[in-house]
C-alpha positions as CSV (number, residue, x, y, z in Angstrom):
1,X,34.4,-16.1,-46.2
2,X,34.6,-17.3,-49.5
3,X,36.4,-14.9,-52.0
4,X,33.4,-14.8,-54.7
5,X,31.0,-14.1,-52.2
6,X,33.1,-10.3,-51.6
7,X,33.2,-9.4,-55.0
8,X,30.6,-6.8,-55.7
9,X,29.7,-4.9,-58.8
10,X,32.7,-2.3,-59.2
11,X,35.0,-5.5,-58.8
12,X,33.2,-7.0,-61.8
13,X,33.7,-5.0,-64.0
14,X,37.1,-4.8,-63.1
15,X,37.7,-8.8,-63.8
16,X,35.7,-8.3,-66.9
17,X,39.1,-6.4,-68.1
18,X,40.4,-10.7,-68.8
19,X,38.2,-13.1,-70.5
20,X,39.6,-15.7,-68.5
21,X,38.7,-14.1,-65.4
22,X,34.8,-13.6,-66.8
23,X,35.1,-17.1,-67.1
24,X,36.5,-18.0,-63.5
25,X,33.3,-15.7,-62.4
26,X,30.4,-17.7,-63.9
27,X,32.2,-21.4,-63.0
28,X,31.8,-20.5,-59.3
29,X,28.4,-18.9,-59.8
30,X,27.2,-22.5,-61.4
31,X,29.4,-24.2,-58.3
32,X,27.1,-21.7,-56.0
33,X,24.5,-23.0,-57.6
34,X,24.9,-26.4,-57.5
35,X,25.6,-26.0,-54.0
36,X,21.9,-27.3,-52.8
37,X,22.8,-31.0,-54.7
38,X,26.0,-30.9,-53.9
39,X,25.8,-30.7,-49.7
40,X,25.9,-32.9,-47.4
41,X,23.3,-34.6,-45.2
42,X,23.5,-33.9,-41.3
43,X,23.2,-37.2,-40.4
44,X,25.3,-39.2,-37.6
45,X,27.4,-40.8,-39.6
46,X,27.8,-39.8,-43.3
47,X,29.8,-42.1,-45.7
48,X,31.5,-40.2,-48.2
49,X,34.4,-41.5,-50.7
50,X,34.7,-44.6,-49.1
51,X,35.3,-42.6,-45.3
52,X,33.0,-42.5,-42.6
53,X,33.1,-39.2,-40.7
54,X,32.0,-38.7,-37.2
55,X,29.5,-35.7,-36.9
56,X,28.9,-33.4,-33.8
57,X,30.2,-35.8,-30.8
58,X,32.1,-34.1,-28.1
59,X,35.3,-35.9,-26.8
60,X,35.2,-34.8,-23.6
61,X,38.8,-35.2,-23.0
62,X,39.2,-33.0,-20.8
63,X,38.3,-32.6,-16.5
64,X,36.0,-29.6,-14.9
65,X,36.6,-28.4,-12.5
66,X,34.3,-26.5,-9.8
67,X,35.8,-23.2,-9.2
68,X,34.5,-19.7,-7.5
69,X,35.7,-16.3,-8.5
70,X,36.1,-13.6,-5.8
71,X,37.7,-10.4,-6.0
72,X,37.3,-7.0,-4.1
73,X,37.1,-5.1,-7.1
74,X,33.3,-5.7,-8.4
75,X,35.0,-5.1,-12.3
76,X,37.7,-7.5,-12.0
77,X,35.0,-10.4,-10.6
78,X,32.7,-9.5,-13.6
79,X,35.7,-9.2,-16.3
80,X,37.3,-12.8,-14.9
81,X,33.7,-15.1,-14.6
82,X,33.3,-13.8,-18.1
83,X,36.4,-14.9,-19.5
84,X,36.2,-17.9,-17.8
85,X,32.9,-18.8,-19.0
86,X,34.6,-19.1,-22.3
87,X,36.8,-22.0,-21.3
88,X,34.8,-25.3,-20.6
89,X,36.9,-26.6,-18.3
90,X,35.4,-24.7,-15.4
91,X,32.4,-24.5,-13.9
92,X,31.4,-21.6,-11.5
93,X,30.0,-22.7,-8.3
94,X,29.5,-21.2,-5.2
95,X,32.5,-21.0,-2.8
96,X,31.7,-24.1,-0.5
97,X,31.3,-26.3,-3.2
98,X,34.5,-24.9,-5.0
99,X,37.4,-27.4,-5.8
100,X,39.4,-24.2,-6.6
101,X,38.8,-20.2,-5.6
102,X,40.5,-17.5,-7.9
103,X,40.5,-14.3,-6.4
104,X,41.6,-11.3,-8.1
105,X,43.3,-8.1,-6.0
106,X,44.1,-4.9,-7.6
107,X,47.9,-3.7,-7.2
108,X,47.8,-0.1,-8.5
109,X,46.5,1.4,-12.2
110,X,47.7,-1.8,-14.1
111,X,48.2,-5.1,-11.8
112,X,46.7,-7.6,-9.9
113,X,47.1,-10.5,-7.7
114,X,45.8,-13.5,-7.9
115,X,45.3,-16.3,-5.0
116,X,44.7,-19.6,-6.0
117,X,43.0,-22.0,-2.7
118,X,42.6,-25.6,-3.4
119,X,44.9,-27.7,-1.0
120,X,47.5,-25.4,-0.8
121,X,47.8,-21.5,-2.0
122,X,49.4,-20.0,-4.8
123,X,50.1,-16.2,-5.2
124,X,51.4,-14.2,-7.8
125,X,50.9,-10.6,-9.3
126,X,50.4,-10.3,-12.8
127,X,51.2,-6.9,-14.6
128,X,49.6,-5.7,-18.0
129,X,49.5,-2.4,-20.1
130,X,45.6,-1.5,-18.9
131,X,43.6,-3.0,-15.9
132,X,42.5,-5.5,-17.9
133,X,45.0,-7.2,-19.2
134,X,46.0,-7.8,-16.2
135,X,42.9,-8.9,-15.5
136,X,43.1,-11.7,-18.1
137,X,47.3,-12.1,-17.8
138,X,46.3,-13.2,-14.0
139,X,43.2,-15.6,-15.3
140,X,45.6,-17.4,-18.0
141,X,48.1,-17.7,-15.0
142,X,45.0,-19.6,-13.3
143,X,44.4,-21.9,-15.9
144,X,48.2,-22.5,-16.9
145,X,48.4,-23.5,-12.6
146,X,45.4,-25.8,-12.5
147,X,45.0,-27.2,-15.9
148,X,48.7,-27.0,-16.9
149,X,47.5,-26.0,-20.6
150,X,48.3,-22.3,-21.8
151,X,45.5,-19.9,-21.0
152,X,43.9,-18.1,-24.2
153,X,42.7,-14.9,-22.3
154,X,44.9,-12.6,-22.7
155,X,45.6,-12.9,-26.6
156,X,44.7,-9.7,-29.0
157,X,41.2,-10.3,-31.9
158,X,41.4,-8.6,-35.1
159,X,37.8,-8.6,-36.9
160,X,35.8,-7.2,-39.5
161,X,32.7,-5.5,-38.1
162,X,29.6,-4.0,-40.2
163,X,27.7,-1.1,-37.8
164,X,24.4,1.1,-38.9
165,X,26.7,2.7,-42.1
166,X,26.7,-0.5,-43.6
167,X,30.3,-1.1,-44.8
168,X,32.4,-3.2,-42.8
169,X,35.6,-1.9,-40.7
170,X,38.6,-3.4,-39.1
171,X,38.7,-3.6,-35.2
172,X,41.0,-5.3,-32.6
173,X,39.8,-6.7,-29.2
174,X,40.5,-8.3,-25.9
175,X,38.4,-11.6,-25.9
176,X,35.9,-10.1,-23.4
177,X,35.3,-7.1,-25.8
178,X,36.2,-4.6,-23.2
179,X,38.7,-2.5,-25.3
180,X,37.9,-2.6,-28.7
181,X,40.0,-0.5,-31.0
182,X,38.7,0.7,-34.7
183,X,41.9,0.7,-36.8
184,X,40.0,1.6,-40.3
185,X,37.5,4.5,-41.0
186,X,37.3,3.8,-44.7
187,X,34.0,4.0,-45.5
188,X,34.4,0.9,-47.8
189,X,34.3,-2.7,-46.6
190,X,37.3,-3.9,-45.5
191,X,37.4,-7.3,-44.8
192,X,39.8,-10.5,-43.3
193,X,42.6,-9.3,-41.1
194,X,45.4,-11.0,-40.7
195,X,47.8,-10.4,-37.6
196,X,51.9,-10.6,-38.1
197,X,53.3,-13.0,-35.7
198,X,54.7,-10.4,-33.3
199,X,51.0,-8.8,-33.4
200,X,52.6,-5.2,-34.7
201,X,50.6,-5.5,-38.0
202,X,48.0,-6.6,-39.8
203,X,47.2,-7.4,-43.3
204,X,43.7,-7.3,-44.8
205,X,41.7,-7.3,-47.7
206,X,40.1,-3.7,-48.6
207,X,38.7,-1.5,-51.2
208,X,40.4,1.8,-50.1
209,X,41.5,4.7,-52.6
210,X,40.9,2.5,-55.7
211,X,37.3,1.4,-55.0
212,X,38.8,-2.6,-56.1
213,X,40.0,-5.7,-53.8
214,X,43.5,-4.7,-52.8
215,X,45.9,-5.7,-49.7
216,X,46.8,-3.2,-46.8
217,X,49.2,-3.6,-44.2
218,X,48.5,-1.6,-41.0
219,X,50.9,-0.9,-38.6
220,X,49.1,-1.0,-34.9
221,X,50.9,1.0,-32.8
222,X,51.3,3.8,-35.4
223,X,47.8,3.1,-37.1
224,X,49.6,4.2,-40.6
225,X,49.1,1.5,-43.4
226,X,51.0,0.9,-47.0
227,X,49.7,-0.8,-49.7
228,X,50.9,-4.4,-50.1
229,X,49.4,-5.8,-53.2
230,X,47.3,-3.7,-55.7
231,X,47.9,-6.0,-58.9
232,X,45.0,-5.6,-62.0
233,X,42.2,-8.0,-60.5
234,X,41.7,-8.7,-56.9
235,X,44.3,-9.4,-54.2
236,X,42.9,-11.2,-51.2
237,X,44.4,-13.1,-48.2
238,X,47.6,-11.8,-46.9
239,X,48.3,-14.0,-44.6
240,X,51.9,-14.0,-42.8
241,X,53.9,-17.0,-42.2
242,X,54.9,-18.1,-38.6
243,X,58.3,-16.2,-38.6
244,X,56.8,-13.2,-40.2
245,X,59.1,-13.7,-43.6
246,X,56.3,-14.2,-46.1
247,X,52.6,-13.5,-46.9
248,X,50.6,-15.7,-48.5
249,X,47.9,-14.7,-51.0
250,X,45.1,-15.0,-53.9
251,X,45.8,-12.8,-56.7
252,X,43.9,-12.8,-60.3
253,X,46.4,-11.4,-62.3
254,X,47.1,-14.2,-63.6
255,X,43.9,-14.6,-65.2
256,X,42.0,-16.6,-62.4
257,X,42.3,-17.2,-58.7
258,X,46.0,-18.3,-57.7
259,X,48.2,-18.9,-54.2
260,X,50.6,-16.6,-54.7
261,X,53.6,-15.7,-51.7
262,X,56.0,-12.3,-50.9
263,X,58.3,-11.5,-48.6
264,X,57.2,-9.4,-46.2
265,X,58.9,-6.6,-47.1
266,X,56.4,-6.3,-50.5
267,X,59.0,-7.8,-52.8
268,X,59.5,-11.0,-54.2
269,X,56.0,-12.0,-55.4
270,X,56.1,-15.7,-57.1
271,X,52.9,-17.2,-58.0
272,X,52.6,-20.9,-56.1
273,X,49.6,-22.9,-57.9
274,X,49.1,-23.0,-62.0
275,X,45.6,-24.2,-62.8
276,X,42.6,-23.5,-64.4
277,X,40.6,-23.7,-61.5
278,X,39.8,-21.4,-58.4
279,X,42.4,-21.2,-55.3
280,X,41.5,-19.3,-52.3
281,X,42.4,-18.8,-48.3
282,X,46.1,-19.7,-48.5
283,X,48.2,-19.9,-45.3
284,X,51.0,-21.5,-43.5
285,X,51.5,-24.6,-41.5
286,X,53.3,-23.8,-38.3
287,X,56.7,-25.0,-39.2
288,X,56.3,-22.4,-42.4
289,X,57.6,-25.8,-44.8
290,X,53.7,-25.6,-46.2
291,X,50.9,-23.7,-47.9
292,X,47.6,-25.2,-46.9
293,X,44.6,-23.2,-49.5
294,X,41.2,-24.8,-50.8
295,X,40.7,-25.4,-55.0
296,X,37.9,-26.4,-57.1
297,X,39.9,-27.8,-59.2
298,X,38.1,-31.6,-58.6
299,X,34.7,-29.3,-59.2
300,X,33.8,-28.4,-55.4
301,X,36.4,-26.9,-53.1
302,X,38.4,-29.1,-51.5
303,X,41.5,-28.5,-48.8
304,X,44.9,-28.9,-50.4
305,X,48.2,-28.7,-49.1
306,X,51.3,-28.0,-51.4
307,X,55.3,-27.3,-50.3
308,X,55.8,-23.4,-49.4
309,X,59.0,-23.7,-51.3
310,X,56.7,-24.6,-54.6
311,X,56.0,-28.1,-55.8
312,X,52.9,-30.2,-56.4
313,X,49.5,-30.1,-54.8
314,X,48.1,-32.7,-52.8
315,X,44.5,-33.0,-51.5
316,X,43.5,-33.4,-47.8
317,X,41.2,-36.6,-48.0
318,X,38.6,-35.2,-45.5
319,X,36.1,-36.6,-46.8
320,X,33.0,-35.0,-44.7
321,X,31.6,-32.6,-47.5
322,X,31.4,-32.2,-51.1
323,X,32.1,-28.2,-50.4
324,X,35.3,-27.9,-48.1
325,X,37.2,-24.1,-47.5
326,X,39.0,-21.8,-45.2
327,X,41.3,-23.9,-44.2
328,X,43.2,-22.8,-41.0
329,X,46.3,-25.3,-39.3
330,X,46.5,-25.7,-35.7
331,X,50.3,-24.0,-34.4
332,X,49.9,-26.1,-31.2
333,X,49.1,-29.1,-32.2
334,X,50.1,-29.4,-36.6
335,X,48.3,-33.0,-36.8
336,X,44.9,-30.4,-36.6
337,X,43.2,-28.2,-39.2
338,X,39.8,-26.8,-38.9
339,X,38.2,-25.8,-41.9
340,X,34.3,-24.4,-43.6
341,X,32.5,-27.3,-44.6
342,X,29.2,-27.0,-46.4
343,X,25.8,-29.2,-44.7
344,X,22.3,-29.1,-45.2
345,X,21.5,-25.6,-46.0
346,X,24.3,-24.3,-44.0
347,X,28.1,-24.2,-43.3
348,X,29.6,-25.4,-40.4
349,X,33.0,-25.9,-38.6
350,X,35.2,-29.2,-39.0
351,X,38.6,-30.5,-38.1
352,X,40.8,-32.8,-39.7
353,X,43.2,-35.0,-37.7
354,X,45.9,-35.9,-40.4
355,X,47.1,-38.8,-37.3
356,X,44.0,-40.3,-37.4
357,X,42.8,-39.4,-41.2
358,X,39.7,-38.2,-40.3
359,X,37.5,-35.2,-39.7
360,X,34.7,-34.3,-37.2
361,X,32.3,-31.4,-36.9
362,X,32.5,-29.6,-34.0
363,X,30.1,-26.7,-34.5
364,X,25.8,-26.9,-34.9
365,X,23.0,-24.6,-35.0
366,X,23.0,-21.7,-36.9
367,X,25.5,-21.6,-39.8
368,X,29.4,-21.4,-38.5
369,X,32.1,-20.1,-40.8
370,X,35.7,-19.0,-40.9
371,X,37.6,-20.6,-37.6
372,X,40.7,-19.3,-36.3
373,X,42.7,-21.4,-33.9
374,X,43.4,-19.9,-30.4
375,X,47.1,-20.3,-29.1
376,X,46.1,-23.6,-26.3
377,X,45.3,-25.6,-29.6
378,X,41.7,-26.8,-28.2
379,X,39.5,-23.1,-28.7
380,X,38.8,-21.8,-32.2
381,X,36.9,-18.5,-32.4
382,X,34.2,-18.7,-35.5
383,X,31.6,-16.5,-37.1
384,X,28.3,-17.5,-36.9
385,X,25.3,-15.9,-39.0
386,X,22.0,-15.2,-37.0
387,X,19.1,-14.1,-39.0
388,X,20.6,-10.9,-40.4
389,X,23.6,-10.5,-38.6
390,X,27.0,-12.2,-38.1
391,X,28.7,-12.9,-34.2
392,X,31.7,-14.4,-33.3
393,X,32.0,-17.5,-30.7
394,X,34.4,-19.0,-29.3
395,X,34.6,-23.2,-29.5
396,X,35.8,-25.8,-27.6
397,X,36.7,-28.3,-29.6
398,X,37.0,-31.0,-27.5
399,X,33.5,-30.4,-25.7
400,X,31.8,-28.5,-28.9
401,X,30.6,-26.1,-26.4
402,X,29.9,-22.4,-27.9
403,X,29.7,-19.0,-26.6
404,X,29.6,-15.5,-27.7
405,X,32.0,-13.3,-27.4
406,X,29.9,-10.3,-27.7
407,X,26.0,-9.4,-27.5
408,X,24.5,-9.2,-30.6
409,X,23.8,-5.6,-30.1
410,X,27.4,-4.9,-30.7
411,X,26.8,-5.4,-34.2
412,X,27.9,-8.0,-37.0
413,X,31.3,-9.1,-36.6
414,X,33.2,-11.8,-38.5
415,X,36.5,-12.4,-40.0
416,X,38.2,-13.1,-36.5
417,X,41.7,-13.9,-36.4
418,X,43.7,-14.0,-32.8
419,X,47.4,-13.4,-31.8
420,X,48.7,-14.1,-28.3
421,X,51.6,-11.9,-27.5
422,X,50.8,-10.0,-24.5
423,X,53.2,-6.6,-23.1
């Protein structure tokens, strides 16, 4: 979420250390609190700036298709109708009135076959590290044979999760929550993870050892970390760019909130943005040549975009909200972002077509935050916030259908970001 919405007491009086930091503090309190004016209706169609934005209509772009899952193995049927409940482009039927039948067939510990009927067959055995990424390497095969889009199924989720102690802890996942992984046991919040390209590492945000917002770079298969950025103020973000070179950033040792990139190797930091105002959620674009970030800098947060080489800033003209953050480019498809967007009383999920110059909602219902592109450029997973507690979903965005990833029992989870690199 939001950078000022992390910091907590210790980490104030930390900023207090630089006036102009104090300062940076109470202009997005009185931003927070102007937030009630400031948001946007939920209507329809909402003119704003002179743009009219399309709100909450589903494209439907895309064909269903009537499929029936079968397998021998009563795990692998459960494990594949689950994952493919997530898609939207397949509904499960019952086998005679199935255009397609997947069936799933264990080979050994760590491999299985799957059969594709529907006019002709197809057969092939899919191999994984466990049973169940195999599973999900044989449903993406599936959907990459019928569709002819890449399957999302078998990529990795790195997320923040808050449990019964109360302070929030750095997993990874499979997308059916099957094997979940705690990489952190801090007893401190640690917060927005960040996956390398290659998925070996991740970068996060954490208070570990000095009690203050600093970045950490774990390495997965090791689980041993290093301390990338522990500069006086907070150091958020860490984000990596596409080839893995550089890590994006928000430090405040400048004296406010600023996009700031390093190689990836910890050296090299040069601060990006100069202003007076508050930067935050800086990443690449999938070509590396940009930094896209949100500023306040016209008073509410807007998206901006500036060279990753340094240069001037120029504002993405979304026009669907006064309050616009977490801005996140599509790697499949680079006309796309999807981005926080404040309405009514709430937040909710939006994406801007920079083809088409325009934006569109494409979550609803209880407040949506924080989207992550998947690797087939149409799913994005989010957090939503029910009641008390936090759950991530995944979204289609072309048929703004969503679905948990997890039962709320699990606990609160947010913070999701998604790497597909199967072994």
């Amino acid at each position: 979420m939001l950078l000022f919405l992390f910091l907590d007491i210790k980490e104030l009086k930390r900023m207090k250390e630089n006036k102009k930091i104090e300062a940076y503090m109470i202009k997005n309190f009185l931003i927070l609190s102007f937030l009630a004016l400031a948001l946007v209706p939920a209507n329809a169609q909402t003119a704003i700036e002179g743009g009219t934005v399309t709100q909450h209509v589903a494209k439907f772009n895309v064909p269903v298709y009537r499929v029936h899952i079968s397998s021998d193995d009563a795990e692998l049927a459960d494990m594949a109708k689950r994952a493919f409940n997530l898609h939207g482009s397949y509904k499960q039927v019952p086998v005679g009135n199935a255009q397609f039948v997947f069936n799933f067939s264990p080979q050994g510990a760590n491999a299985v076959k799957l059969t594709i009927r529907g006019g002709s067959v197809y057969e092939q055995v899919c191999a994984g590290s466990t049973k169940t990424q195999a599973l999900l390497k044989a449903c993406d095969t599936a959907v990459a044979r019928t569709l002819r889009t890449p399957g999302f199924f078998a990529g990795t989720i790195a997320f923040s999760i808050v449990r019964g102690e109360g302070k929030s802890e750095i997993c990874t996942s499979d997308i059916i929550f099957k094997n979940v992984r705690k990489l952190t046991n801090d007893n401190s919040d640690s917060l927005m993870p960040h996956f390398s390209p290659d998925g070996k590492k991740i970068m996060y945000t954490g208070y570990y050892k000095s009690g203050f917002m600093d970045l950490f770079e774990i390495d997965i298969s090791s689980n041993t970390r290093r301390t990338f950025a522990a500069y006086k103020g907070s150091n958020t973000g860490g984000s990596f760019s596409p080839d893995g070179s550089k890590v994006a950033m928000i430090l405040t040792s400048s004296g406010n909130a600023e996009v700031w990139t390093a190689s990836s190797n910890g050296t090299n930091f040069r601060r990006m943005t100069k202003t007076s105002a508050t930067e935050s959620s800086a990443s690449f674009s999938p070509d590396g040549s940009k930094l896209i970030f949100a500023s306040d800098s016209r008073g509410g947060p807007q998206i901006y975009t500036m060279p990753s080489a340094g240069g001037k800033m120029q504002i993405v003209p979304t026009r669907i909200s006064r309050y616009c953050s977490e801005p996140i480019w599509n790697k499949a498809n680079p006309n796309l972002i999807a981005f926080t967007a404040a309405v009514g009383k709430g937040f909710q999920v939006a994406v801007y077509d920079f083809s088409e110059r325009n934006s569109r909602w494409i979550t609803s219902g209880a407040s949506s935050a924080g989207a992550v592109w998947l690797n087939d450029g149409r799913h994005l997973i989010c957090t939503k916030t029910e009641g008390k507690k936090t759950r991530l979903y995944v979204v289609d965005s072309e048929t703004n259908s969503q679905k948990p990833l997890h039962t709320s029992a699990f606990g609160s989870t947010k913070e999701a970001d998604f790497v597909y690199n199967p072994r």
